[in-house]
N, C-alpha and C positions, 0 to 999 in steps of 0.2 A: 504494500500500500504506500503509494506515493505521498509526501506532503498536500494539504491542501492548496488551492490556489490562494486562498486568503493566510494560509500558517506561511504560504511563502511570501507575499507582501509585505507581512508584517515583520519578517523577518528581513526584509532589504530594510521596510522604514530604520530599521531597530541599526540594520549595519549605516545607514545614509546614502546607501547606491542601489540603483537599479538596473537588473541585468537584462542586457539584448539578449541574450542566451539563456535562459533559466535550467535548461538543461545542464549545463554546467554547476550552477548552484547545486540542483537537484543531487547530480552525480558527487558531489562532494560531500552531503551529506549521510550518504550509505555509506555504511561500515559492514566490514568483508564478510561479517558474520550472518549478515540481512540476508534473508532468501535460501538459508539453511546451504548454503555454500553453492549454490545452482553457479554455473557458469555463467549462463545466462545475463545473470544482474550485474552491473560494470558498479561496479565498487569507488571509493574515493582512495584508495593505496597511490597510482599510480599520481591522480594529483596528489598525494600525501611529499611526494618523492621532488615531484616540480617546486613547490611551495618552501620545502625545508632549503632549495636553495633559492628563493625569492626573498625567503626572513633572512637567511643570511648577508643579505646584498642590500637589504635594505636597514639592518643592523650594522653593517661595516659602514656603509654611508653614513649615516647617524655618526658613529664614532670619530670619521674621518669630517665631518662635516666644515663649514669653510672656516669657521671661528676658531680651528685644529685644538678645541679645547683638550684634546688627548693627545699624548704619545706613544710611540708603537708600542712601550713596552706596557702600558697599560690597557690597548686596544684588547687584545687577548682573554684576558679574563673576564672584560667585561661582555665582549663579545660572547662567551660559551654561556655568563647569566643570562642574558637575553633570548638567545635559541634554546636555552635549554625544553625539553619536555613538560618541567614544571610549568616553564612560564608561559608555553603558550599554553597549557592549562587553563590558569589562572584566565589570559586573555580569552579561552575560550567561553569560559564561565561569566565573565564581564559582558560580552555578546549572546549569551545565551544560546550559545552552542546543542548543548546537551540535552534541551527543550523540544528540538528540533530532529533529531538524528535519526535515523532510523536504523534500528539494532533487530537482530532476532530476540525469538523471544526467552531463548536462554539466558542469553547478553542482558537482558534488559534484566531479568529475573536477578541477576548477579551484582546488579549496581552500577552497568555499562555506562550509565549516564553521567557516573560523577568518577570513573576512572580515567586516570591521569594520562594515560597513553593515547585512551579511544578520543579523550578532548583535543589531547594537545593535537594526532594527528589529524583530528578534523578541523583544527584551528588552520594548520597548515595548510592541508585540502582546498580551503577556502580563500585565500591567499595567494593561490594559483588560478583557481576557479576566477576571479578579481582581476588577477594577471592575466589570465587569457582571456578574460572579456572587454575591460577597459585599460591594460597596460597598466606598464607599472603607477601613476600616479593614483590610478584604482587600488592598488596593494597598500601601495605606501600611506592614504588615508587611513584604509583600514588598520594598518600600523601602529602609526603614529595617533587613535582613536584608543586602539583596546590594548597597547603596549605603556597608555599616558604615564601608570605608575610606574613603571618602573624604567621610563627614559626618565622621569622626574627625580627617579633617586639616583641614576649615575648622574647625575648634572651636580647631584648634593654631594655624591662622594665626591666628585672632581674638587669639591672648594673643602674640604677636608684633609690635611696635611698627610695625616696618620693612614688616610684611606690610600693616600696617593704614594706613599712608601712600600706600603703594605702590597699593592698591585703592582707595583716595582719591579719589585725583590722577587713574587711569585711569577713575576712575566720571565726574571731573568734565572728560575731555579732554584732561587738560594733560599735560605731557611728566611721565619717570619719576622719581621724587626725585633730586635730585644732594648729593653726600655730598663734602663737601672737609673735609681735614686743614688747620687752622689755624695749629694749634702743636702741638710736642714738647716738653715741659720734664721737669726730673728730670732724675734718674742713671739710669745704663743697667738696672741692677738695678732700680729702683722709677719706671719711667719715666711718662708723665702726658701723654693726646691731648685736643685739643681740636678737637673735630668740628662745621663747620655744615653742617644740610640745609635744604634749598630745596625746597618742593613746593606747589603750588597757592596762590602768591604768596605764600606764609607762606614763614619765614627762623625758624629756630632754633638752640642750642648747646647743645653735648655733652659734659661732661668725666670719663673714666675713664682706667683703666691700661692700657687693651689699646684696639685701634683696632675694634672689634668692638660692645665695649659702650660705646662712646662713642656709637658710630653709634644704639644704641639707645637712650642715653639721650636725645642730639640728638631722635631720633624721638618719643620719648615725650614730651619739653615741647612740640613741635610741635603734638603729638594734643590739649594741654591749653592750647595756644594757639586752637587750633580752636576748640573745646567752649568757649570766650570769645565768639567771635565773633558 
């Protein structure tokens, strides 16, 4: 049983596009298990397989975008958070993916609709289904719409010293920054840390009032020890 005609309108309103091809949608929305494995019924796998390198390209652009708020060695990781399975999870749930899908009825019996794989790869699915209907700036809405949290949070990691060490170090192998307390000086009321971190053979220091922002200043001379190099 196919979507309705109105279950699939409601469901472009809900994406903001509408498709010249609905056939496309449609077929993105079955999952392999629909139809008790008949040949017959075209599944959404093979876009599953287009789509996971559309999120990619449209996740690398993000990263690389023109303001080069990143560097390569931090592209990497933030890059695998974004494609990950989870996250297009997560976005498929934001669009109400799972509402929509059509599973057999084992699948469905099982919880098909709120597992993490059959989401993410019909988040994917869909993202191709987008790409091959309206090109990429059909994807890349869709994207940059059901990806908003979490382009929101590397944007927050980017302005976070510690975050930007941390992705560093992991970009280039090396173990995770280590953060020692040097010194305490002062009085207990106006007291005074002196923080070194270590990350990717670089050694820096830190001096503030709280052990927090010490850490983050340590972090920041770090980052402009780097940017020396």
């Amino acid at each position: 049983m196919q979507p309705s005609s109105d279950a699939v309108a409601a469901f472009e309103r809900h994406l903001g596009y509408k498709f010249k091809d609905r056939d496309l949608l449609r077929r993105a929305l079955i999952h392999s298990s629909y139809g008790d494995g008949r040949n017959l019924v075209r599944d959404n796998e093979r876009l599953e397989f287009l789509g996971d390198r559309v999120l990619g390209l449209l996740a690398s652009e993000f990263l690389f975008d023109a303001d080069q708020r990143f560097e390569e060695g931090e592209m990497a990781p933030r890059l695998n958070e974004l494609v990950r399975k989870e996250t297009c999870a997560r976005a498929a749930n934001r669009a109400d993916i799972g509402k929509i899908l059509l599973l057999s009825k084992s699948e469905e019996k099982s919880g098909g609709r709120d597992k993490t794989k059959i989401l993410g790869d019909a988040c994917e699915a869909i993202l191709a289904a987008l790409y091959l209907d309206g090109g990429l700036e059909a994807a890349r809405q869709f994207f940059t719409t059901f990806w908003k949290e979490e382009l929101e949070n590397a944007d927050c990691a980017k302005q976070d010293p510690k975050s930007q060490i941390q992705e560093w170090a992991q970009g280039k192998g090396d173990d995770l920054p280590l953060y020692t307390l040097l010194q305490r000086s002062g009085p207990d009321h106006a007291p005074e840390f002196l923080i070194e971190v270590k990350a990717g053979g670089l050694m820096a220091q830190g001096k503030a009032q709280n052990k927090q922002e010490a850490e983050r200043t340590a972090a920041r001379n770090l980052l402009k020890m780097r940017t020396k190099i």
